[in-house]
C-alpha positions as CSV (number, residue, x, y, z in Angstrom):
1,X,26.9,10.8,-5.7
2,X,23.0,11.2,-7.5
3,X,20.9,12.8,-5.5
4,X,17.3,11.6,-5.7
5,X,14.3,13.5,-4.9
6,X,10.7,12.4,-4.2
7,X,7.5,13.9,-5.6
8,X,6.5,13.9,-2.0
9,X,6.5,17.1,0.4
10,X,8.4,15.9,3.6
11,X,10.2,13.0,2.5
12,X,13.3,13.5,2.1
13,X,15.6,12.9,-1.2
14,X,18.5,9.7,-1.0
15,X,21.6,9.9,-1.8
16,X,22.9,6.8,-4.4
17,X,27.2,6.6,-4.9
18,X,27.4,6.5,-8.2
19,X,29.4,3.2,-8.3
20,X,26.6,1.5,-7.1
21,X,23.5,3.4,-9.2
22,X,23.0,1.6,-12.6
23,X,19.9,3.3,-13.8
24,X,17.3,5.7,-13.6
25,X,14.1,4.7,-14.9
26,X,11.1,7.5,-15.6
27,X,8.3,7.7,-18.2
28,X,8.8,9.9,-21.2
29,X,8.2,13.2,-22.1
30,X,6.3,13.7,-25.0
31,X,7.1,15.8,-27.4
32,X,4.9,19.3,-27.4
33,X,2.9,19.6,-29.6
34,X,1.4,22.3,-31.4
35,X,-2.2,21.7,-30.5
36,X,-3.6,21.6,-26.9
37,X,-4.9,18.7,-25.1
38,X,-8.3,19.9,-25.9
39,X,-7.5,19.8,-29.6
40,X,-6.2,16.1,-29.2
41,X,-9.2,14.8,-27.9
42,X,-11.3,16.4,-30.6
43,X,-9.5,14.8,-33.1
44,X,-9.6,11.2,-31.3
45,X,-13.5,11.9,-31.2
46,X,-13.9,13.1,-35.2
47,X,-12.1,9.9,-36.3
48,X,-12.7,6.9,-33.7
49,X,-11.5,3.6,-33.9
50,X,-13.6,0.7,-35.2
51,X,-17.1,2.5,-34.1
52,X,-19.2,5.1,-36.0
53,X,-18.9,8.7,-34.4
54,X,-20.2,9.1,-31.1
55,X,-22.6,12.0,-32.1
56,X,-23.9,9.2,-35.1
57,X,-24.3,6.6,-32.4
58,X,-26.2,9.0,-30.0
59,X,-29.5,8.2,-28.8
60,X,-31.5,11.2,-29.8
61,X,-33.1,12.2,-26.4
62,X,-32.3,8.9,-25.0
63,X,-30.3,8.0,-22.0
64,X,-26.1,8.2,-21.6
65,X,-24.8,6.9,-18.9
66,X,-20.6,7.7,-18.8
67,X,-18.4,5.6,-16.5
68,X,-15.6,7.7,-15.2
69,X,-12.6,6.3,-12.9
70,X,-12.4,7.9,-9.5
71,X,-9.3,9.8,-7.4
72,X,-7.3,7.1,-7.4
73,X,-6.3,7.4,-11.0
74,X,-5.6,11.3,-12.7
75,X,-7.7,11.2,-15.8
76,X,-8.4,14.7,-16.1
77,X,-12.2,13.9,-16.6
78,X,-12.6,17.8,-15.9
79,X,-11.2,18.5,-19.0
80,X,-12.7,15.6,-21.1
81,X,-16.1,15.6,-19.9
82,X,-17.3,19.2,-21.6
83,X,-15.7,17.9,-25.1
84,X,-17.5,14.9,-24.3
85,X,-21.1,16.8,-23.8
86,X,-20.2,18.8,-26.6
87,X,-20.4,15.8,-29.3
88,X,-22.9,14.0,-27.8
89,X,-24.8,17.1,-28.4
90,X,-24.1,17.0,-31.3
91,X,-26.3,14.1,-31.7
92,X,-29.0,15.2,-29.6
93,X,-28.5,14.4,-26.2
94,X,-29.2,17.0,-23.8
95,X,-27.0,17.3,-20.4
96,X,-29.8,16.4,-18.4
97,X,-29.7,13.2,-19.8
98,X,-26.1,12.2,-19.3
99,X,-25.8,10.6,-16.0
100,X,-22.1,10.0,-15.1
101,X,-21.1,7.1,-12.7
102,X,-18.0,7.1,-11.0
103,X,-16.5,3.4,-11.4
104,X,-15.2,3.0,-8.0
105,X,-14.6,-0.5,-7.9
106,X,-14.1,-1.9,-4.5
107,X,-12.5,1.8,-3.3
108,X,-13.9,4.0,-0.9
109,X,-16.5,6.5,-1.8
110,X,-15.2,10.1,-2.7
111,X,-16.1,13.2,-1.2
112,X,-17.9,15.9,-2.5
113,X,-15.2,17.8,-2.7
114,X,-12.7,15.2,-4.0
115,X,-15.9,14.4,-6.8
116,X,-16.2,18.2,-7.7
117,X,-12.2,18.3,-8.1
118,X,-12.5,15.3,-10.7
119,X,-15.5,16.4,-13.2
120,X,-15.6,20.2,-12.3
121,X,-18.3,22.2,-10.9
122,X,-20.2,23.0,-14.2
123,X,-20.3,19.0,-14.7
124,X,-21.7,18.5,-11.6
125,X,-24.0,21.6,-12.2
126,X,-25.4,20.2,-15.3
127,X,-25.2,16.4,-15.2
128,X,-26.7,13.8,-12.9
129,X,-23.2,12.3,-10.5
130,X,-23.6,8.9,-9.1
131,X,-21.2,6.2,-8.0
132,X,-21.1,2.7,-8.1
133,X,-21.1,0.5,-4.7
134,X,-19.8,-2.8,-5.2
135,X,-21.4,-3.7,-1.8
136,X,-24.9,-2.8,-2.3
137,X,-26.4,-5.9,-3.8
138,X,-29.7,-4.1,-4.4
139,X,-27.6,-2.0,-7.2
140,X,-26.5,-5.0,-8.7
141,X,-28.0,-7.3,-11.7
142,X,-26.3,-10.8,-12.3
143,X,-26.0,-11.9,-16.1
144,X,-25.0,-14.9,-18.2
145,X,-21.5,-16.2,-16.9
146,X,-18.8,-15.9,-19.2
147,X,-17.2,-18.7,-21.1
148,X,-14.8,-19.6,-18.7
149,X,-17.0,-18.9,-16.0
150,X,-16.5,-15.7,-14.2
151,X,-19.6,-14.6,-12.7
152,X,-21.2,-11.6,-13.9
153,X,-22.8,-9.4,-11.9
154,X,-22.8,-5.4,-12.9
155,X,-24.3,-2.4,-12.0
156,X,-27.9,-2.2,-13.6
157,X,-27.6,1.4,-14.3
158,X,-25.8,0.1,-17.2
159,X,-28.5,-2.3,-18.4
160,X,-31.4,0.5,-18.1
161,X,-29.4,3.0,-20.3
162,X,-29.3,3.5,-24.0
163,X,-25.7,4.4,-24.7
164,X,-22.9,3.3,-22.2
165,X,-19.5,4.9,-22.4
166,X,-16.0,4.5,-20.6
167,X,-13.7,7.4,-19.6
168,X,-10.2,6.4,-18.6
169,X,-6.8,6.1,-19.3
170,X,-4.2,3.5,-20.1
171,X,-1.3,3.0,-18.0
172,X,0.3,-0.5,-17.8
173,X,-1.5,-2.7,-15.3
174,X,-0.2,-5.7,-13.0
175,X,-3.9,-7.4,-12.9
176,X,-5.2,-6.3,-16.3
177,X,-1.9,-6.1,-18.4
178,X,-2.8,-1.9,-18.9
179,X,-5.7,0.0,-17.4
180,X,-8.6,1.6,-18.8
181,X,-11.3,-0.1,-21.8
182,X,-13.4,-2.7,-20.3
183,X,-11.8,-2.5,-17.0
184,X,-13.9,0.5,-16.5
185,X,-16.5,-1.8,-16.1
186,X,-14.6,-4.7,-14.6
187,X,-14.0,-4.1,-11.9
188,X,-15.1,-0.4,-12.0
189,X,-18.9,-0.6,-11.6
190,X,-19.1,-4.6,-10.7
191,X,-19.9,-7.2,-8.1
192,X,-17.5,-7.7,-5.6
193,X,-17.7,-11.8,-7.1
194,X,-17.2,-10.9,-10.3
195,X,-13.6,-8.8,-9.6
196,X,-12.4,-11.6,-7.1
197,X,-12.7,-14.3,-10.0
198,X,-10.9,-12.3,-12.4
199,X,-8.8,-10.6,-10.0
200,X,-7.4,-13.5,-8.8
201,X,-6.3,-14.9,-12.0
202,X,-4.1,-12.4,-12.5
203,X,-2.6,-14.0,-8.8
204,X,-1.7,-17.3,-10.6
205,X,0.6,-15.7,-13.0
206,X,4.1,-13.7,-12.6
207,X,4.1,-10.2,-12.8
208,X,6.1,-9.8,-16.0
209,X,3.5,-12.8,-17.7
210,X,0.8,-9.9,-17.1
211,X,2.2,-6.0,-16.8
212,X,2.1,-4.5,-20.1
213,X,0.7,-7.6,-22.5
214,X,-2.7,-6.3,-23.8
215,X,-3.5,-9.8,-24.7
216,X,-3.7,-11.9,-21.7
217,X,-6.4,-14.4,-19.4
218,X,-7.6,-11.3,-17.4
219,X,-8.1,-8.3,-19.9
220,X,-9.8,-11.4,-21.9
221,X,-12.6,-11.9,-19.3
222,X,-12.8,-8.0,-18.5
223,X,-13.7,-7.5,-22.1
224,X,-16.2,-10.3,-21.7
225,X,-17.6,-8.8,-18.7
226,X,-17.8,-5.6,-20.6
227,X,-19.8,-6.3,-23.9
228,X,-22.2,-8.3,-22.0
229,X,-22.7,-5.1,-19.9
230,X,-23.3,-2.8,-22.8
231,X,-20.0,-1.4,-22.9
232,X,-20.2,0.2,-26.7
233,X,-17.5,3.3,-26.5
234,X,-14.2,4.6,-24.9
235,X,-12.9,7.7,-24.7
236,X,-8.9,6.6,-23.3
237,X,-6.1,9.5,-22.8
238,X,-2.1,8.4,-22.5
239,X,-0.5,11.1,-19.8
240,X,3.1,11.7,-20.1
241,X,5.2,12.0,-17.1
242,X,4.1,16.0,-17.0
243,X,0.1,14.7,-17.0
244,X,-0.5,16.0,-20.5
245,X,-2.6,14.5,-22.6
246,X,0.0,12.2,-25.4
247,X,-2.6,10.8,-27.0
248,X,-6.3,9.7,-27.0
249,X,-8.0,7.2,-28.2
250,X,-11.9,6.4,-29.0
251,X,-14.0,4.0,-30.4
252,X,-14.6,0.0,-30.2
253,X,-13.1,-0.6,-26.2
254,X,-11.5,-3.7,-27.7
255,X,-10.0,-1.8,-31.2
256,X,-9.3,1.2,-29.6
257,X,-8.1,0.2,-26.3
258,X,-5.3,-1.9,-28.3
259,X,-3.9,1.3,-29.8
260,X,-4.3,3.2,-26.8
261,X,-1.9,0.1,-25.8
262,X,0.7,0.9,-27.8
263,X,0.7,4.6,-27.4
264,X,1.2,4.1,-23.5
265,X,4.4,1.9,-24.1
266,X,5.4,4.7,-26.2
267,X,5.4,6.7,-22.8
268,X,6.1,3.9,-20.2
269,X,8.0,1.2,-21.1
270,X,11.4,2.2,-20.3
271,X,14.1,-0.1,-21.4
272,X,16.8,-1.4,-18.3
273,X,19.9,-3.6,-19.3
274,X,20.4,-5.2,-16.1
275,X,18.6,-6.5,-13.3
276,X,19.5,-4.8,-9.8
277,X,20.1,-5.8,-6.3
278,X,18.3,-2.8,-4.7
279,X,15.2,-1.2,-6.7
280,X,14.1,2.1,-5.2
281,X,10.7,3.6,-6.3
282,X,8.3,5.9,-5.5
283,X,4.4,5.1,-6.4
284,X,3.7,8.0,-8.3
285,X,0.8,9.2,-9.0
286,X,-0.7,6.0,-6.8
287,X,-0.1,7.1,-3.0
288,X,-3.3,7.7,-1.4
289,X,-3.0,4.5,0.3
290,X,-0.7,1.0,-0.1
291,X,-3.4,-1.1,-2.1
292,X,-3.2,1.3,-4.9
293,X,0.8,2.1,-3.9
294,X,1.7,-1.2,-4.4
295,X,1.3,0.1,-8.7
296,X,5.2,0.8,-7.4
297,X,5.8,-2.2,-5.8
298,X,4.9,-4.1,-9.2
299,X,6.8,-1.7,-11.4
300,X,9.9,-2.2,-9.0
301,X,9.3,-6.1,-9.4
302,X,10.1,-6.1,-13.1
303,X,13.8,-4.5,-12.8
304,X,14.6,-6.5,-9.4
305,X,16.9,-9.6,-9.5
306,X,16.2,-12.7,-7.3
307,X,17.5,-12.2,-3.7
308,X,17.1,-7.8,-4.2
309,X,15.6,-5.7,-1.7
310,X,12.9,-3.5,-2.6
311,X,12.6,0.2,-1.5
312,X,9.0,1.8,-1.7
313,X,8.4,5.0,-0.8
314,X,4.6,6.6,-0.6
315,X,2.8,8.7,1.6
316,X,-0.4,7.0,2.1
317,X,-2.5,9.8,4.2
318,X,-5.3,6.7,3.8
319,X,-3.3,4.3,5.4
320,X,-3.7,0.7,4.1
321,X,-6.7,-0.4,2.6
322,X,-9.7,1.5,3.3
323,X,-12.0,-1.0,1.3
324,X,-9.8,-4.2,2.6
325,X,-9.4,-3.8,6.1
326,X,-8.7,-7.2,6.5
327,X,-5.1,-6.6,4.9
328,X,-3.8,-4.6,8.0
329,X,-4.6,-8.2,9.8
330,X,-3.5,-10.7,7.1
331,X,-0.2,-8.9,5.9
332,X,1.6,-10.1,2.9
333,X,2.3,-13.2,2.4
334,X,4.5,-16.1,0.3
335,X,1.9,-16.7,-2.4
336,X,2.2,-20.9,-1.2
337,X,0.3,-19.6,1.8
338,X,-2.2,-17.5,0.2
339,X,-2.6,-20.0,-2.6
340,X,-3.7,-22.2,0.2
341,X,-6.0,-20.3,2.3
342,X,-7.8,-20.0,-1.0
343,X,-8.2,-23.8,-2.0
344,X,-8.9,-24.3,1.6
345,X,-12.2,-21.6,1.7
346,X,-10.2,-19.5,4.4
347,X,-10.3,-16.5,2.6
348,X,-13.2,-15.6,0.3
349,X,-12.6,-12.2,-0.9
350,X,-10.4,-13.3,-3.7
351,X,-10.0,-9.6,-4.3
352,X,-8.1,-9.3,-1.6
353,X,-6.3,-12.5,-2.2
354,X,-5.0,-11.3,-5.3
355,X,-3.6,-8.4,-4.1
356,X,-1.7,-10.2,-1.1
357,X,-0.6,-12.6,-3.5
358,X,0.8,-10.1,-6.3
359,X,2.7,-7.9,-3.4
360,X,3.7,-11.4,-1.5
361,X,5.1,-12.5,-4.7
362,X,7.6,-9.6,-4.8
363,X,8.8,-9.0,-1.1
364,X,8.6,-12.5,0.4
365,X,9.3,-15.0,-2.4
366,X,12.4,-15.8,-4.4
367,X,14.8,-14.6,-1.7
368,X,13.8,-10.8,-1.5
369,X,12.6,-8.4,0.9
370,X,10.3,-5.1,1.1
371,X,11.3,-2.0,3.3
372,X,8.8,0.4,3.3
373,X,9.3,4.0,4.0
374,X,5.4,5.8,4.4
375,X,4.4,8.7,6.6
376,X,1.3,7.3,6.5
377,X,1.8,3.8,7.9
378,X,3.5,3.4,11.3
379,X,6.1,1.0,12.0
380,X,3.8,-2.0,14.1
381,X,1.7,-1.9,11.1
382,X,4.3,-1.8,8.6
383,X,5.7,-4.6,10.3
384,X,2.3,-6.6,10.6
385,X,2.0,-6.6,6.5
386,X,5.4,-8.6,7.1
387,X,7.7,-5.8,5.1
388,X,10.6,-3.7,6.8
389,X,9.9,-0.2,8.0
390,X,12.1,2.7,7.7
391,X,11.2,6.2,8.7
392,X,13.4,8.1,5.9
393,X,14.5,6.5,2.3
394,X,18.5,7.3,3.6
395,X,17.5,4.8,6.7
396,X,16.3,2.2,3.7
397,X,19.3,2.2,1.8
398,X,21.2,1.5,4.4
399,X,19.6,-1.1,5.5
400,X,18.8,-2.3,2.0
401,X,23.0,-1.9,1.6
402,X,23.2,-4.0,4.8
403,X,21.6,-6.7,3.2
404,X,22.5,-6.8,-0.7
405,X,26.5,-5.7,0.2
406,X,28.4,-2.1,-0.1
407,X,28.9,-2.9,-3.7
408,X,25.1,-4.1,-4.8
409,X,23.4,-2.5,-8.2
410,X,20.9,0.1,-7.4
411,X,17.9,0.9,-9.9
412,X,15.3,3.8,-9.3
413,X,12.4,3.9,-10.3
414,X,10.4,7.4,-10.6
415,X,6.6,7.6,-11.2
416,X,6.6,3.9,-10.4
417,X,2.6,3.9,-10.0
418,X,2.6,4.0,-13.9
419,X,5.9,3.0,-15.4
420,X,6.9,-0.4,-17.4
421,X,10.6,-1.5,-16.9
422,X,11.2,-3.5,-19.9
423,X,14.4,-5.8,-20.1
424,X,16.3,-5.4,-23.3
425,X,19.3,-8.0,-22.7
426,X,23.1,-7.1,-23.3
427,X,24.7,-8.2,-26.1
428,X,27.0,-11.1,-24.8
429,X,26.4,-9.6,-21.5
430,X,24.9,-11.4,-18.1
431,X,22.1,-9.1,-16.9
432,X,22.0,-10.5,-13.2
């Protein structure tokens, strides 16, 4: 019998019978290194990636505006921010004329105290802090559409400033193929039109067309969205499972964001040999809500054969979807239907759409089911997003085991908010 445990205080561990458990999938460690994180990033800044320096390309006593992501996502921009000062110093640029934008999105504003957590009190002592509302149109500019015409509509802070740069980090991504480059600008400080368009092509595709290829219709109109914004420099760390930093990356946010690419699959894609019946996961590190916990729900997706169950377990102290509301009312549903409300003008906020369609997708279609096991999210609710709700991930299995057979195939799935199951067939084997 495996015993698993949940990076989650008060919920309870599962136990799997060993007959039945065929893998346990988790990101890498990676090996430690000699130098600290510190010294990492300091070597990704000396030598960037299809860009001159940063401290060359600094506008001597001109204006730096840094886009940084917010609490959902753990880029330790604590740490990163003072190496960042320290180069663009280098160049010229004085603190007081770095202002930082948090690139929220279409996510709830932080608080001061989540904000001081994220860049660290001398950052906020020194720097300007300002984050980006999607819904304040005043805040907005609208530029040329892109060629396939996604509407473009981005902060103006960006447009005002002399040198922009994005902070992040790249993780694979079911909308954008892996996070960070451009997509700190898109959707991070953009129009709530802009990330509908290109949020919602990422609906029209499966999940494994999109999670983990770099090259794909979304991250291609993000990066449009980007260089028309002014986007000219990233600064991207990889994490390992223990949140060090693996590797960073800097430079062109197309160039370098493509290594930083390859370097995450070096931590997260973790190869399976065979599809299972029952996939349990946590969201790791995405569980302030289920918008950003459904990361786990994707990740799940990729190892889960036709007709599975899906087991997700999060704590979600925010609930549902403090920037979508409307998803508490709408619940998931069979993409057909959301396809339709679409084409039909029902449902504007193709943001939302997206997301409906991407979980939908995975716990309604093909045959499968989602039981969801969140402190946060009681059972009416649960049950209004049209998914199963267990109070303990013992009460899932069972049910889950109630549904798939005594004798179904059981994958877990740990730090499922960031990790890539990637199917590597059997030799002469049948993976389903």
């Amino acid at each position: 019998m495996a015993r698993i445990e949940f990076p989650y205080p008060g919920i309870e561990g599962v136990d799997i019978p060993d007959g039945n458990l065929i893998a346990i999938l988790e990101p890498r460690v990676a090996p430690r290194a000699e130098e600290d994180d510190a010294s990492e990033v300091r070597r990704a800044l000396s030598s960037p990636i299809g860009t001159p320096r940063l401290r060359d390309m600094a506008p001597h006593g001109g204006s730096v505006l840094i886009l940084i992501d917010d609490n959902t996502r753990n880029t330790p921009a604590d740490r990163i921010l003072p190496l960042l000062l320290e180069e663009l110093g280098q160049g010229g640029v004085a603190p007081e004329d770095v202002t930082i934008m948090i690139a929220l999105g279409t996510h709830r504003p932080m608080t001061r105290e989540e904000t001081e957590r994220k860049v660290g009190r001398s950052i906020l002592d020194a720097c300007r802090v300002v984050e980006h509302r999607w819904d304040r149109p005043e805040d907005l500019v609208r530029l040329d559409d892109t060629e396939h015409g996604t509407e473009v509509w981005v902060n103006r802070l960006l447009l005002s400033s002399d040198l922009v740069i994005g902070l992040g980090h790249i993780t694979p991504h079911r909308v954008a193929g892996f996070s960070g480059g451009a997509k700190i600008v898109q959707p991070g400080v953009s129009g709530g039109v802009t990330t509908g368009q290109t949020h919602w092509i990422s609906a029209l595709y499966d999940g494994k067309d999109i999670m983990g290829a770099r090259d794909n219709p979304v991250r291609r109109e993000m990066d449009s969205v980007a260089k028309a914004a002014g986007l000219r420099f990233i600064v991207n760390v990889i994490l390992d499972r223990d949140e060090r930093i693996y590797r960073c990356v800097c430079g062109d946010p197309v160039e370098a964001h493509r290594a930083g690419c390859a370097a995450s699959r070096e931590i997260f894609g973790v190869p399976f040999g065979r599809y299972a019946d029952i996939v349990v996961a946590d969201s790791y590190p995405a569980d302030c809500e289920l918008w950003q916990a459904a990361k786990g729900i994707y990740s799940a997706d990729l190892a889960l054969a036709p007709g599975g169950t899906l087991v997700i377990v999060t704590p979600c102290p925010d609930g549902v979807a403090n920037g979508h509301p409307e998803l508490s009312e709408l619940g998931y549903l069979p993409f057909r239907e959301i396809d339709e409300l679409v084409r039909n003008g029902k449902i504007d906020d193709l943001t939302l759409a997206a997301h409906i369609a991407h979980v939908g997708r995975i716990v309604l279609d093909n045959g499968r089911r989602g039981i969801l096991v969140s402190p946060g999210i009681d059972r009416t609710t649960t049950e209004r997003l049209h998914m199963d709700y267990a109070a303990t991930p013992s009460e899932a299995l069972a049910m889950a085991f109630a549904r798939n057979g005594a004798d179904a195939r059981v994958i877990v799935v740990k730090n499922g908010g960031d990790l890539l199951p990637v199917y590597v067939p059997p030799e002469g084997g049948n993976a389903r």
